[in-house]
N, C-alpha and C positions, 0 to 999 in steps of 0.2 A: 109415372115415376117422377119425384118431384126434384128437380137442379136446381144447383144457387152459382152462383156467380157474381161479379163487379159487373154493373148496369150500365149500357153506353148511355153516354147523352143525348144521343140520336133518336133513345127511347123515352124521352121525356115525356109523350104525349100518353106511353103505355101508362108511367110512373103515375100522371096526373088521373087515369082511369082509377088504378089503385088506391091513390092518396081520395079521392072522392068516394069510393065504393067500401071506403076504412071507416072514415070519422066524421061525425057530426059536423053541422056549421058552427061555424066559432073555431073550434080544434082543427082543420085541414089547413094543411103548408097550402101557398101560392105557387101556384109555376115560377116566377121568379127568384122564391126562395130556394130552388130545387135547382135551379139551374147559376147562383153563389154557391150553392153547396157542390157543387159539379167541379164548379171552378176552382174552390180552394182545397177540399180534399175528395179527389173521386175515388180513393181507394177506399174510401169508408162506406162505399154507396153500394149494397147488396139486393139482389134479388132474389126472389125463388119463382122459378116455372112450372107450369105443369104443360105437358105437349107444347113446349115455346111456348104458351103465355105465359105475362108474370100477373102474379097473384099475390105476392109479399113481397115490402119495399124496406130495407132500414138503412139510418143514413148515422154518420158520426163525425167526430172531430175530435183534434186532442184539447187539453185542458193543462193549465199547470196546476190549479187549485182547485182543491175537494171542497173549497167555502162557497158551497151555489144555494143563493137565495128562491131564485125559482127558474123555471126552465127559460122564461125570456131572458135572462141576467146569462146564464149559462150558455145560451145559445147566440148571442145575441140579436134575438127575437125572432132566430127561425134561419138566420143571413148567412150566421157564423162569419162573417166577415172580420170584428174585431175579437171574437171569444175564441177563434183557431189559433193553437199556439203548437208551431211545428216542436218548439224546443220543451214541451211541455211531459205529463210522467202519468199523463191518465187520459184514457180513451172513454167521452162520454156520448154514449148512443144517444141522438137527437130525437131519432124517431125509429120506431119497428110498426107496421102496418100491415097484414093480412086483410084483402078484400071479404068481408065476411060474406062471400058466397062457396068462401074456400075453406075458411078453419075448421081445426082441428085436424089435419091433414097431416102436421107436425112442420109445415113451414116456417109459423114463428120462433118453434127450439130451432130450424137449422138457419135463421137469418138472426137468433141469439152468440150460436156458436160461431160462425162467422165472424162475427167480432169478437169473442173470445180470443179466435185463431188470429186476430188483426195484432192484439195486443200483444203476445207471443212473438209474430213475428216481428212485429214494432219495437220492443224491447220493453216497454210502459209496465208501468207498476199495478195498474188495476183499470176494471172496468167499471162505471157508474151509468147509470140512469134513472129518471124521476121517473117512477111509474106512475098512472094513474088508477082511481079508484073509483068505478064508473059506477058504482050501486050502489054505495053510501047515499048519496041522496035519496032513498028510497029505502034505506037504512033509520031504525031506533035507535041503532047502537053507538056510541061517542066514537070520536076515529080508532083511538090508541086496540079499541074493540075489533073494532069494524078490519082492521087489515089484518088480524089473525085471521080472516075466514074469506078473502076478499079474493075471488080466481085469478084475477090477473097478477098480484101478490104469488100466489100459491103454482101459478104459471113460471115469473121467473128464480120463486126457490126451488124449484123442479129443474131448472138449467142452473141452477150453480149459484145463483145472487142469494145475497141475503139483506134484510131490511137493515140498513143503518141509521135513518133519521124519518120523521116523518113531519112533512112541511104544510103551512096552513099558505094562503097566499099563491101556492106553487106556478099554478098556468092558469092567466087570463083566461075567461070566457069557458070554464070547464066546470057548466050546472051542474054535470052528473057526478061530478067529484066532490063537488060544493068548493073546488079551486085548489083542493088540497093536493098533493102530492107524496108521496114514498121513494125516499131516495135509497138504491138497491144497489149491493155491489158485490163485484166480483175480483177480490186479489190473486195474481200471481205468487205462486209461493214462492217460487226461483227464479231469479232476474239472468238470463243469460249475460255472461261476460262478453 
């Protein structure tokens, strides 16, 4: 059975198993970035286990502005250092990660909703993130094509996001995208008072 929770920091070494056994080279956070993002906002940092291991990692931050040029602009390059803005009205997932010896298990919908439920209880007005589009490169099709049919696209309109923009440029070093990016989002309809 599979649990989600806020990740201690004390698990970082788990964290970096996952973040390695996720993403190609070029695309994997550094330990150091993982452990800024600890320190500025640890309630964005979720896991999911299965028998106490984690297997699914995603990390977030708030945002005052929906103007993001690419994920390093947004993120400020992974550090979140300067791009955290507690007084801010939107919650942008950095990163969602499942060790691909695990998916399809449903870990990535519940370390999607997770943040959902962050923004909720935060009070934020929506949730965004760049998705990526790891088969276009091996795609005929122009992008605007390519993300009507693209899984990981069709992964988080299945949890509630819907495509808002789609960016050329998005995340250094990401061949399989060809760099591109789809920025995906999720509105609260009712703001608690």
């Amino acid at each position: 059975m599979l649990k989600i929770r806020n990740i201690k920091r004390c698990e970082i070494e788990q964290v970096m198993r996952v973040e390695n056994e996720t993403w190609e080279e070029g695309t994997r956070a550094s330990i150091d970035k993982f452990i800024s993002r600890f320190d500025i906002f640890p309630i964005g940092i979720f896991g999911v286990y299965e028998n106490n291991k984690l297997i699914g990692v995603s990390t977030s931050e708030i945002i005052k502005s929906l103007d993001i040029s690419s994920w390093e602009q947004a993120t400020d390059n992974g550090y979140i250092v300067a791009s955290h803005d507690s007084n801010g009205k939107h919650l942008y997932v950095v990163s969602v990660g499942v060790s691909k010896y695990y998916r399809g298990k449903g870990a990535g919908s519940l370390l999607i909703n997770a943040q959902k439920k962050l923004i909720e209880q935060l009070n934020l007005e929506s949730l965004v993130l760049g998705a990526r589009v790891p088969g276009f490169s091996k795609s005929k099709l122009n992008i605007e094509e390519y993300v009507k049919i693209d899984s990981e696209i069709k992964f988080y309109e299945k949890n509630g996001l819907s495509v808002s923009e789609i960016k050329s440029n998005y995340m250094e070093d990401d061949k399989e995208s060809k760099n591109y990016g789809v920025l995906m989002q999720y509105k609260i309809r009712k703001l608690k008072d």
